[in-house]
C-alpha positions in Angstrom: -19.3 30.0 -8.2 -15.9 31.5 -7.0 -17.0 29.6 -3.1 -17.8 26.3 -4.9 -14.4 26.2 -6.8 -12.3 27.4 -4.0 -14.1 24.6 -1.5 -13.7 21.8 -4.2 -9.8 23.0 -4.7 -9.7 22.7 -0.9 -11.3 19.1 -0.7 -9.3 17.8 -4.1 -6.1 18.7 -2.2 -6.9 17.4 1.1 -8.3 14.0 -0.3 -5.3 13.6 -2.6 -3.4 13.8 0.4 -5.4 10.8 1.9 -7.1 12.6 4.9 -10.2 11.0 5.8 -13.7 11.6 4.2 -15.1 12.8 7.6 -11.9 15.6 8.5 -12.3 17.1 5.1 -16.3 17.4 5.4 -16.3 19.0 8.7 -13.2 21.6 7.7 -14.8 22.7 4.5 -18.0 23.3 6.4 -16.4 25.3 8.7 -15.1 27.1 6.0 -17.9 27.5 3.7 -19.6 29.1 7.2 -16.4 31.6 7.6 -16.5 32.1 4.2 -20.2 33.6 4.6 -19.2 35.2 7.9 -16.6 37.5 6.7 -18.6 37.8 3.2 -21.2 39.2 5.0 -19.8 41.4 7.6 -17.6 43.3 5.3 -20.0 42.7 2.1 -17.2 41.8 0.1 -16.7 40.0 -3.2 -15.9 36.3 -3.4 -13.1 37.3 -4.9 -11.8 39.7 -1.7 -13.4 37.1 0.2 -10.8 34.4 -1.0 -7.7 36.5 -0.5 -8.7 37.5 2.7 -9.0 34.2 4.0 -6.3 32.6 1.6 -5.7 31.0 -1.2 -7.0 26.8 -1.8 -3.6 25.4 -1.7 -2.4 27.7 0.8 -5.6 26.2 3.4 -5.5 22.9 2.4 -1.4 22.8 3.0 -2.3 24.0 6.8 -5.0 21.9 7.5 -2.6 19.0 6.1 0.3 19.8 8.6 -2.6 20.3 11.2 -3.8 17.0 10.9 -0.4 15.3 10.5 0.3 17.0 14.1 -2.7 15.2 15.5 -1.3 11.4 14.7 0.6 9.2 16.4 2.9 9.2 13.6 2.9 13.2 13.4 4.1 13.8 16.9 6.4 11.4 16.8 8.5 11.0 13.1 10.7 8.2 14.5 8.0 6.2 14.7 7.4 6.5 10.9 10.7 5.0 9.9 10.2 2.0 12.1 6.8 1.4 11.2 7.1 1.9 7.3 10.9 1.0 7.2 11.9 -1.7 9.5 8.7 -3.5 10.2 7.6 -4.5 6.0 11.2 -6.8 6.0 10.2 -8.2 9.2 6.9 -8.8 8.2 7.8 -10.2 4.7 10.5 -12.7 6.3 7.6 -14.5 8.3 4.7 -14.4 5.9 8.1 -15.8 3.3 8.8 -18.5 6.3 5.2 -19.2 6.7 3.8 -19.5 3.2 6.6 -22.1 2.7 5.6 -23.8 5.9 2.0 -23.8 4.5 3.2 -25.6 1.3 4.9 -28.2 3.1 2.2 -29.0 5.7 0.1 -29.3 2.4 2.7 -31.8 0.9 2.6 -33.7 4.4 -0.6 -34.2 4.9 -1.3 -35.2 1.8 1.1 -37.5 2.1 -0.3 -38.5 5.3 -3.5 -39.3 3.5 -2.1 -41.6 0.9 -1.6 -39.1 -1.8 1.9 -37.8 -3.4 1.5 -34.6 -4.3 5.0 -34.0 -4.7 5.4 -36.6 -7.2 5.8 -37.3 -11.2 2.4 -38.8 -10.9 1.0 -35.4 -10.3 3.7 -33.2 -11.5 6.0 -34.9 -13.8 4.2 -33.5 -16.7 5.0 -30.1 -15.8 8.1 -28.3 -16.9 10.4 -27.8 -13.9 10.9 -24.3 -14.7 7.1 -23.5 -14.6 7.2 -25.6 -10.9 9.8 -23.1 -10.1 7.4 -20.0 -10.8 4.4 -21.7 -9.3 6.6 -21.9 -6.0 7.8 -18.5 -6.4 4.1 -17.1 -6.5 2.9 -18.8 -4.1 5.9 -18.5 -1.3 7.3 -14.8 -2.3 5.2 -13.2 -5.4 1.8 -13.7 -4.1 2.7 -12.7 -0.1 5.1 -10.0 -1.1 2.1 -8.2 -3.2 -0.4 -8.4 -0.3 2.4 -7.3 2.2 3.0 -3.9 -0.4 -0.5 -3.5 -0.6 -1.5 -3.8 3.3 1.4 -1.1 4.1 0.0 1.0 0.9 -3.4 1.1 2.7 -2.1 2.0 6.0 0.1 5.0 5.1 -2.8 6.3 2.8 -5.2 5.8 5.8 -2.6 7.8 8.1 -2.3 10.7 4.9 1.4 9.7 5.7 3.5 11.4 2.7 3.7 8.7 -0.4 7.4 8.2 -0.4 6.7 6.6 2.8 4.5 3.6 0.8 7.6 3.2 -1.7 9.8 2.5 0.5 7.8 0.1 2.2 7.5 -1.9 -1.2 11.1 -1.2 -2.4 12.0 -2.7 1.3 9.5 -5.9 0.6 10.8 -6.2 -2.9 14.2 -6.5 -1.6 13.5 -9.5 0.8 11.2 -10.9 -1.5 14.1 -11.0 -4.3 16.4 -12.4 -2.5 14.9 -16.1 -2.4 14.9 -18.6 -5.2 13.5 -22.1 -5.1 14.5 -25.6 -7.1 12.0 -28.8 -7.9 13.2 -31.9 -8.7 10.4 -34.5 -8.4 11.4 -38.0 -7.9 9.1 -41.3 -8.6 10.0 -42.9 -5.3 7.9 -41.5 -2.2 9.8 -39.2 -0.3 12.4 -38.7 -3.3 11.3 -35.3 -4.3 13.4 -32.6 -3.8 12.6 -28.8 -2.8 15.2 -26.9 -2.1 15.1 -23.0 -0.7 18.0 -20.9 -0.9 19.0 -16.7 -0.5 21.3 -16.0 -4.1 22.4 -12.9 -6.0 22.6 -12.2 -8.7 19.1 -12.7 -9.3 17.5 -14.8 -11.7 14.3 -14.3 -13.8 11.9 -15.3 -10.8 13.6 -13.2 -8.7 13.6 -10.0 -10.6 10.1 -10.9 -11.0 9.8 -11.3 -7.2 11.4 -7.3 -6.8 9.5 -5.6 -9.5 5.6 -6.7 -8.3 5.8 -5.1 -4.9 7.8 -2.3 -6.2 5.2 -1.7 -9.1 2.1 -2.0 -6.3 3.9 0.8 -4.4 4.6 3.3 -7.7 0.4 2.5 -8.6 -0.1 3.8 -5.2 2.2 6.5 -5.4 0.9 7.6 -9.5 -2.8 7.1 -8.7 -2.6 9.3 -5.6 -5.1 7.0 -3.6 -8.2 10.0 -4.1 -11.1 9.4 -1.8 -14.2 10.7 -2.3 -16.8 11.7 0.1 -19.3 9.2 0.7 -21.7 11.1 2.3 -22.5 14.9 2.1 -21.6 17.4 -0.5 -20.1 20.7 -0.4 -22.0 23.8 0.5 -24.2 25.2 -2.3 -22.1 27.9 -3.7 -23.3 31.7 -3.6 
């Protein structure tokens, strides 16, 4: 049993990590076939077998650095800050700029077709602080949550090290803090106002609007993103 547990130590650590199903099947083959190699030529324990070849954490730390070497992102660490650190306020500006764009080609073309959507006579039973939050969520909250989560998924796919997805969401949360939104809905078409502005300090919304990305990226970062293999299962243990 002394293989099995050393092999399953090996692949917890490596998918932990993030490295892909199919890297971590085909290195704990190989070593469940070294590990029968040098069992065999030296007829040694499982025990001597282990030391001789090293410890779990010890292999699976190597094969980590190994891998990381291989990427894009391994041979060239620059690349990680840009990526992961520049890019996620870039790309929460526009999806910001175009989620509010896609609200008011909504309010235009329904407009356009004869409806007010923008008016008291659909909205002017609602609250104006509740209009304020439905705007948030649909222009920062909601976009700024499946911004954190794409650049969650891409460093867990590249086994980048987790700090790497909090400071894309602490990066998104900041941008996605900074705007705030005010309602006022008017009875006369084309009296309604919405207004968009940047403001510190922030108000409700806007903490709001910070802590969703940033609690996306510290789920990511607790959780440790395990994957399991799909397909194929450890060598059957001497």
């Amino acid at each position: 049993m002394a293989k099995r547990h050393w092999l399953e130590a090996i692949q917890q650590r490596l998918s932990t990590k993030g490295l892909p199903p199919a890297y971590i099947r085909r290195l704990t083959d190989e070593l469940a076939d070294h590990f029968d190699d040098v069992k065999e030529d030296g007829m040694n324990e499982a025990a001597e077998t282990i030391s001789r070849l090293g410890e779990a954490d010890q292999l699976a730390d190597a094969a980590i650095a190994a891998y990381r070497r291989q990427t894009f992102f391994g041979r060239h660490p620059s690349a990680k800050f840009l990526v992961f650190g520049v890019s996620p306020l870039i790309a929460m500006f526009l999806v910001f700029v175009l989620a509010c764009l896609g609200v008011a080609a909504v309010g235009a073309m329904a407009e356009w077709c004869g409806v007010r959507l923008f008016g008291k006579d659909w909205f002017g039973r609602i609250d104006s602080t509740i209009l304020n939050w439905v705007f948030a969520a649909v222009t920062a909250i909601g976009p700024a949550t499946l911004v954190a989560l794409f650049y969650c998924r891409a460093a867990a796919r590249l086994a980048l090290r987790k700090g790497w997805m909090l400071a894309s969401c602490v990066v998104v949360g900041f941008v996605a803090m900074l705007p705030f939104h005010r309602v006022v809905l008017s009875e006369l078409p084309g009296k309604s106002i919405w207004t968009i502005g940047l403001g510190l300090p922030p108000t409700m919304v806007q903490y709001v609007q910070l802590l969703i990305p940033l609690a996306v990226g510290l789920w990511f970062v607790c959780s440790g993103r395990k994957r399991s293999i799909s397909d194929g299962r450890l060598p059957t243990a001497d």
